[in-house]
C-alpha positions as CSV (number, residue, x, y, z in Angstrom):
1,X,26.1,9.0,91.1
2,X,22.5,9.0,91.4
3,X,20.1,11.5,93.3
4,X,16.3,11.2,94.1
5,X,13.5,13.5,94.9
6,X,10.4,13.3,94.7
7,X,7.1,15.6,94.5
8,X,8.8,18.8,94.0
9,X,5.7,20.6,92.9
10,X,7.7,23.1,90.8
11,X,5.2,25.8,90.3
12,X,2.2,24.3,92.8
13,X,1.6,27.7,94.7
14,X,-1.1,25.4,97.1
15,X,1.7,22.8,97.8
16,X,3.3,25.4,99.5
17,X,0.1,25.7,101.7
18,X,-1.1,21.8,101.5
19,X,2.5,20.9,103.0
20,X,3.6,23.6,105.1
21,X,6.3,24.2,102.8
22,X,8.4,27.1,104.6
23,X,8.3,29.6,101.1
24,X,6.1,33.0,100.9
25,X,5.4,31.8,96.9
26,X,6.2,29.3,94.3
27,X,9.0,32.0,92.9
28,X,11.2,31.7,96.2
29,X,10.1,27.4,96.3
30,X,11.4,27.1,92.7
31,X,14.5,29.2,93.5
32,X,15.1,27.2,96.8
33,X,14.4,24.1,95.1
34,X,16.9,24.5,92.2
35,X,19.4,25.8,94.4
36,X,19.6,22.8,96.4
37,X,19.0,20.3,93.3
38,X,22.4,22.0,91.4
39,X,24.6,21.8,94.9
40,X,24.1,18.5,94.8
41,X,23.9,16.9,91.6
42,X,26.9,16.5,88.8
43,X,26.5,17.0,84.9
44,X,27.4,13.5,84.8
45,X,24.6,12.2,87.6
46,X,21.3,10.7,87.3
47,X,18.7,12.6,88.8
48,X,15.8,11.0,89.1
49,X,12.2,12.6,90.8
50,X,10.0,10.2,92.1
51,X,7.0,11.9,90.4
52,X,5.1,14.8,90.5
53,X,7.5,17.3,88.9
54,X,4.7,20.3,88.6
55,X,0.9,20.3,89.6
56,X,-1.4,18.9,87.0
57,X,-3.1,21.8,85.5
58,X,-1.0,25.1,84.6
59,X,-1.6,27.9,82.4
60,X,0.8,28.9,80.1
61,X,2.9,31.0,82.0
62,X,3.5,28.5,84.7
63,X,3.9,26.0,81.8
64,X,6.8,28.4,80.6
65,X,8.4,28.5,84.0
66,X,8.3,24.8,84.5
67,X,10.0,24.1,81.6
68,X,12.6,26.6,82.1
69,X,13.5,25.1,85.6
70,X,13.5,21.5,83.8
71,X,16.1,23.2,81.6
72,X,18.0,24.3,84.7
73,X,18.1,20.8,86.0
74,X,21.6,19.3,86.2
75,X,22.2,15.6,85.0
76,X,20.6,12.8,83.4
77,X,17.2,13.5,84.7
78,X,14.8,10.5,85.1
79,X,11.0,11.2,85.9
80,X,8.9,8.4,87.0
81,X,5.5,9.7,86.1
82,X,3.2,10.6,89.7
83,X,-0.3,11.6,89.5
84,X,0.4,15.0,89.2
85,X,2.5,14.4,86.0
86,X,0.6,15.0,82.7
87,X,1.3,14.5,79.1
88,X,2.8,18.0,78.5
89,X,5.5,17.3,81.2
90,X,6.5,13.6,80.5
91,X,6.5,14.9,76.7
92,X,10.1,17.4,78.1
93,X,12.9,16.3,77.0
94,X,13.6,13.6,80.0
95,X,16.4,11.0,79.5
96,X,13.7,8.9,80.4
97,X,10.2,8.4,81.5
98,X,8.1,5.4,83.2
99,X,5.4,5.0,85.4
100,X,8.0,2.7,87.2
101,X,11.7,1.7,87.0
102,X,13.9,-1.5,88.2
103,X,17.5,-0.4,88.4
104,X,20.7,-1.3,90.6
105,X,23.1,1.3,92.3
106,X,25.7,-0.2,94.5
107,X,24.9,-3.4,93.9
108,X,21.7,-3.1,95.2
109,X,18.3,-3.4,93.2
110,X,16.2,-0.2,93.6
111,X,12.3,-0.4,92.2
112,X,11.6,3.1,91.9
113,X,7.8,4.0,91.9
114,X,5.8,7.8,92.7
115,X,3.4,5.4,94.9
116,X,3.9,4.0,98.5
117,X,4.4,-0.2,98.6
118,X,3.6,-2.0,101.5
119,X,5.8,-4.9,102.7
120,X,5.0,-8.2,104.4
121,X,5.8,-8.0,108.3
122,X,8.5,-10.8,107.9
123,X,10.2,-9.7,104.9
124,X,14.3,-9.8,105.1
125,X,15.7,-6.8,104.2
């Protein structure tokens, strides 16, 4: 099976303020976060977040905590690098990483990207 996410922000503590996200700190988001990530997704899934696993910048503490909760993630997991993604988390052990990715599920051709597209009015769907 597959499972998406995207922007997770493991870490962010200002996501939690920039998005009204309903946590008192990034402790009880990660938690939260993880929680609902491992009811969901098999040992034998793809997971794949739709960029922005952690905040750009983070000392080495939070660096420490994001990779332990990358560790804690179940499945294949899949990152398709955002804008908040640098080096030192596409360089985790992912089963892959790319700024985009062209797969099928169901039959059905999926183009993952962390950025918004814009259709044409009259496209078919």
């Amino acid at each position: 099976m597959h499972w998406f996410t995207a922007d997770p922000h493991y870490s962010h503590d200002r996501i939690i303020g920039f998005c009204n996200r309903p946590f008192p700190d990034p402790v009880a988001m990660n938690a939260h976060l993880l929680a609902e990530c491992r009811a969901r997704v098999g040992p034998d899934d793809d997971l794949w977040i739709l960029g922005d696993f952690t905040a750009g910048r983070a000392t080495g503490a939070e660096r420490r905590t994001v990779r332990g909760m990358f560790h804690a993630l179940p499945g294949r997991r899949h990152l398709i690098r955002g804008n908040h993604d640098p080096d030192w988390v596409c360089d985790l052990p992912w089963d892959s990483v790319a700024e985009t990715a062209d797969i099928v599920v169901d039959r059905r051709r999926l183009f993952l990207c962390h950025y918004p597209m814009i259709t044409w009015p009259g496209a078919r769907h």
